[in-house]
DRENTISE-213668 format. One record per residue (C-alpha): residue in three letters; chain; x, y, z; residue number from 1. Coordinates in steps of 0.02 Angstrom, whole numbers, padded with zeros to 5 digits. Each point is the difference from the previous one (the first is absolute). Layout:
// residues N
<rec><r>ALA</r><c>A</c><c1>X</c1><c2>Y</c2><c3>Z</c3><k>NUM</k></rec>
...
END
This chain:
// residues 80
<rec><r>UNK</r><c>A</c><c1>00021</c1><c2>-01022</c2><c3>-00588</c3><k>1</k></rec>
<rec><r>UNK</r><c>A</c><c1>-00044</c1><c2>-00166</c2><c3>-00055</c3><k>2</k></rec>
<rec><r>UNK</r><c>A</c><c1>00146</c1><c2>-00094</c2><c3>00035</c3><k>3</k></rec>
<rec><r>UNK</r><c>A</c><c1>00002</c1><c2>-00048</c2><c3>00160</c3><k>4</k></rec>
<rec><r>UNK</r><c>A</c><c1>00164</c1><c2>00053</c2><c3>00093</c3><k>5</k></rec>
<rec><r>UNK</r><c>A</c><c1>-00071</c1><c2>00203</c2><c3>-00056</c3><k>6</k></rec>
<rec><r>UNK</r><c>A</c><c1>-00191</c1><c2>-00036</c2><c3>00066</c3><k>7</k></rec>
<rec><r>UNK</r><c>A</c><c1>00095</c1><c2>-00054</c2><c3>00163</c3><k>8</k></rec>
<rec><r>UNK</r><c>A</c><c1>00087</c1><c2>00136</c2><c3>00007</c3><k>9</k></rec>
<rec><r>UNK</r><c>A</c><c1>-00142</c1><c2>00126</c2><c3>-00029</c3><k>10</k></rec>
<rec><r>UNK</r><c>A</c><c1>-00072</c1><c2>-00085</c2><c3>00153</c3><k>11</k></rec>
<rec><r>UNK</r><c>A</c><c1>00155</c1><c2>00015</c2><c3>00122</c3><k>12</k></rec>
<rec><r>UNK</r><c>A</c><c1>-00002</c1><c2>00174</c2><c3>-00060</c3><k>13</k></rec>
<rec><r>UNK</r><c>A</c><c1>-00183</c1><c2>00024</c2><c3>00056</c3><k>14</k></rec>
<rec><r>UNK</r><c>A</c><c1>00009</c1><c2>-00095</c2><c3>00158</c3><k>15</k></rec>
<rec><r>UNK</r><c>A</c><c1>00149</c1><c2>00102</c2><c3>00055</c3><k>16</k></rec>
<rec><r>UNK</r><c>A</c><c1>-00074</c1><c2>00161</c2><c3>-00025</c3><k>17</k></rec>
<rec><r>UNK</r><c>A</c><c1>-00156</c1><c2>-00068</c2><c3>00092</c3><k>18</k></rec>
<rec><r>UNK</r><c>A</c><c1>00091</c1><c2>-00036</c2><c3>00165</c3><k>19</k></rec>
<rec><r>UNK</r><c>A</c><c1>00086</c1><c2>00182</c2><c3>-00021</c3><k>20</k></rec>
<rec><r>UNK</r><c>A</c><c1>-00158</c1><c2>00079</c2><c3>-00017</c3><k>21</k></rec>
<rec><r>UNK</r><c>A</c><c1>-00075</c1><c2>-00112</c2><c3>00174</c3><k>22</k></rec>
<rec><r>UNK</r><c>A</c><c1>00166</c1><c2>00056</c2><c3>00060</c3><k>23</k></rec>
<rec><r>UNK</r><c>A</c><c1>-00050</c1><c2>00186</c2><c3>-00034</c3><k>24</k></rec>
<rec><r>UNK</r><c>A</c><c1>-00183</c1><c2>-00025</c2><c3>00047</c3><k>25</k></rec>
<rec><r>UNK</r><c>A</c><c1>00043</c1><c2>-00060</c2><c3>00134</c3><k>26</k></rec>
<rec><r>UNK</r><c>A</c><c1>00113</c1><c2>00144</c2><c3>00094</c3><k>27</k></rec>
<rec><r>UNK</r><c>A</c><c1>-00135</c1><c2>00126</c2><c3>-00068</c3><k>28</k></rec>
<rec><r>UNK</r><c>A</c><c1>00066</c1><c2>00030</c2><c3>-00143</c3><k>29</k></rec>
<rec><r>UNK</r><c>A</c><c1>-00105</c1><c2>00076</c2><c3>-00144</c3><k>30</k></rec>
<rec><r>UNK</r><c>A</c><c1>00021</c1><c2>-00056</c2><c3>-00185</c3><k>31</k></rec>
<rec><r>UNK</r><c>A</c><c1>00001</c1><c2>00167</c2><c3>-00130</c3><k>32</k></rec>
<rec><r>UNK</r><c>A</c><c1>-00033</c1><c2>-00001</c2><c3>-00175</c3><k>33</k></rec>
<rec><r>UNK</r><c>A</c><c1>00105</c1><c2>00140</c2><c3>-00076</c3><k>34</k></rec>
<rec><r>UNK</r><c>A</c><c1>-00038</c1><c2>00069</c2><c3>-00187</c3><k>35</k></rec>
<rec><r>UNK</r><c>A</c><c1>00094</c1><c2>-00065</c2><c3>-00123</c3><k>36</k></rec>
<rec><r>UNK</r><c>A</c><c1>-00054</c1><c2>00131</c2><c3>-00125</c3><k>37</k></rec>
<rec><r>UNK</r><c>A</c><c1>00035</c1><c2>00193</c2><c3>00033</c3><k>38</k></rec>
<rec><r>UNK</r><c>A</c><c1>-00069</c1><c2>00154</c2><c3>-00075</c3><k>39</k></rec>
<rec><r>UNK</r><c>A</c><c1>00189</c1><c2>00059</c2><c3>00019</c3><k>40</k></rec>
<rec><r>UNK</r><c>A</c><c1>00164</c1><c2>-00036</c2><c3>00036</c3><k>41</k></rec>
<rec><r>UNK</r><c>A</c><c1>00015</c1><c2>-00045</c2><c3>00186</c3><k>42</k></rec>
<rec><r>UNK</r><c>A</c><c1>00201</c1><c2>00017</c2><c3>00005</c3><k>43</k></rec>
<rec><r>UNK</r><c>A</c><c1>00098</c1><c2>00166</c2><c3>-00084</c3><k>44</k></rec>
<rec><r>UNK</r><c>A</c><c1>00132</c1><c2>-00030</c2><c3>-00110</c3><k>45</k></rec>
<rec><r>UNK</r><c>A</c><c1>-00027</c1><c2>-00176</c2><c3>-00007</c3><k>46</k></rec>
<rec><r>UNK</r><c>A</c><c1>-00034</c1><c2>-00086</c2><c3>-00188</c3><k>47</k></rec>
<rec><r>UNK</r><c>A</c><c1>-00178</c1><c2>-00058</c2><c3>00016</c3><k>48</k></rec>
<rec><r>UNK</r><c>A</c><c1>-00137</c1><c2>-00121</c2><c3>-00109</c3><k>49</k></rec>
<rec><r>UNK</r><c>A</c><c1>-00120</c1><c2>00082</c2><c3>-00057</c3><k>50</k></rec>
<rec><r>UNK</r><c>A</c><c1>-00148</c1><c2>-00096</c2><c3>-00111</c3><k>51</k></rec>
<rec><r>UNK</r><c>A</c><c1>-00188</c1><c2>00070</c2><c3>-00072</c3><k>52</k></rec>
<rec><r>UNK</r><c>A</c><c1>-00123</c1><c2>-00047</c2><c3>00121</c3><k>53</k></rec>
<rec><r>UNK</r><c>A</c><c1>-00167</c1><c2>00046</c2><c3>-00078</c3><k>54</k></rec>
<rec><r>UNK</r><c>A</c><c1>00078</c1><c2>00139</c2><c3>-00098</c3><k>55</k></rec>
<rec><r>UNK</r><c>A</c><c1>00097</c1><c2>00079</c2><c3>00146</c3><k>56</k></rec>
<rec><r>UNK</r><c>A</c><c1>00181</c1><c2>-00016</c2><c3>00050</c3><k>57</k></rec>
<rec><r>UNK</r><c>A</c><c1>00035</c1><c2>-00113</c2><c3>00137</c3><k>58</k></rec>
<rec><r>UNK</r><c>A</c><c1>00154</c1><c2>-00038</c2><c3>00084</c3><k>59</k></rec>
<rec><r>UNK</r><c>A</c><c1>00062</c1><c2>-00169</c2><c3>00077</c3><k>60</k></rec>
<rec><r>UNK</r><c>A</c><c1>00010</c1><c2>00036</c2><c3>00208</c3><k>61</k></rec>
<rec><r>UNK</r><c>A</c><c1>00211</c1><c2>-00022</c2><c3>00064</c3><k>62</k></rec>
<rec><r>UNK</r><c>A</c><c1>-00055</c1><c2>-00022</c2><c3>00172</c3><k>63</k></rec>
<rec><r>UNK</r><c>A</c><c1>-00158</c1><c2>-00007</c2><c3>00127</c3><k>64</k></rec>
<rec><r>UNK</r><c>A</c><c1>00120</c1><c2>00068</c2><c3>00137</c3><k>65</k></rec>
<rec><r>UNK</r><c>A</c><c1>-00106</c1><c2>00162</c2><c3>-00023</c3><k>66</k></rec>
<rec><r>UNK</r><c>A</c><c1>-00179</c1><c2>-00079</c2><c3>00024</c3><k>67</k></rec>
<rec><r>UNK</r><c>A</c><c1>00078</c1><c2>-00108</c2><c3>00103</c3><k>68</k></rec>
<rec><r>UNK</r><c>A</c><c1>00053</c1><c2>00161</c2><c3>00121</c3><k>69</k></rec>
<rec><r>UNK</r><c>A</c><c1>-00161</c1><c2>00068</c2><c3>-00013</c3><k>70</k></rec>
<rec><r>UNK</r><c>A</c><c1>-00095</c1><c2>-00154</c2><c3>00061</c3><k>71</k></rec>
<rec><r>UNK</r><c>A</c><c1>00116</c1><c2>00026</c2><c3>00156</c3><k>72</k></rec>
<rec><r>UNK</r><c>A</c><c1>-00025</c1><c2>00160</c2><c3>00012</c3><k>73</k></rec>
<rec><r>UNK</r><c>A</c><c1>-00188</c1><c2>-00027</c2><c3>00008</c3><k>74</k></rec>
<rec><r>UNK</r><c>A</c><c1>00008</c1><c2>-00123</c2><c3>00155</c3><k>75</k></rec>
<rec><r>UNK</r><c>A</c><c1>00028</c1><c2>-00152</c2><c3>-00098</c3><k>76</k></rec>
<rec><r>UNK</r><c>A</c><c1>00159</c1><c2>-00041</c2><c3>00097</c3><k>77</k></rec>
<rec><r>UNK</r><c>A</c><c1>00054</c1><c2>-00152</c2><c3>-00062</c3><k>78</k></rec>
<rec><r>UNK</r><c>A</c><c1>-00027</c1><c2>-00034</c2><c3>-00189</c3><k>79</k></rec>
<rec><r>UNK</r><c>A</c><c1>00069</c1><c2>-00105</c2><c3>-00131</c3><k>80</k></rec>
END
């Protein structure tokens, strides 16, 4: 990050996602956080990550399409 083409780069990155989000904001859209870290697998038969996380198995999230669908389903219409 210190030479200067990837610092600039960083920053496109970050400006671009800024004017998505105003986009989103914008048209009433609602920004989600989704876990990252399960208590289970969220997907059968797929291969999953699993780590410790404070002396409990955890498993890496595949997808917020689930929390996603229940934010909808609560009368958050338009999330992303």
């Amino acid at each position: 990050l210190r030479a200067p083409a990837n610092n600039a780069i960083m920053r496109i990155q970050s400006a671009v996602c800024q004017l998505f989000r105003e986009s989103l904001y914008s048209q009433g859209f609602v920004e989600i956080h989704t876990p990252k870290l399960i208590a289970g697998e969220s997907e059968s038969g797929a291969g999953v990550f699993t780590t410790d996380y404070f002396g409990t198995t955890a498993c890496l999230a595949q997808s917020p399409q689930l929390y996603k669908q229940m934010a909808i389903s609560s009368d958050i219409d338009r999330v992303f």
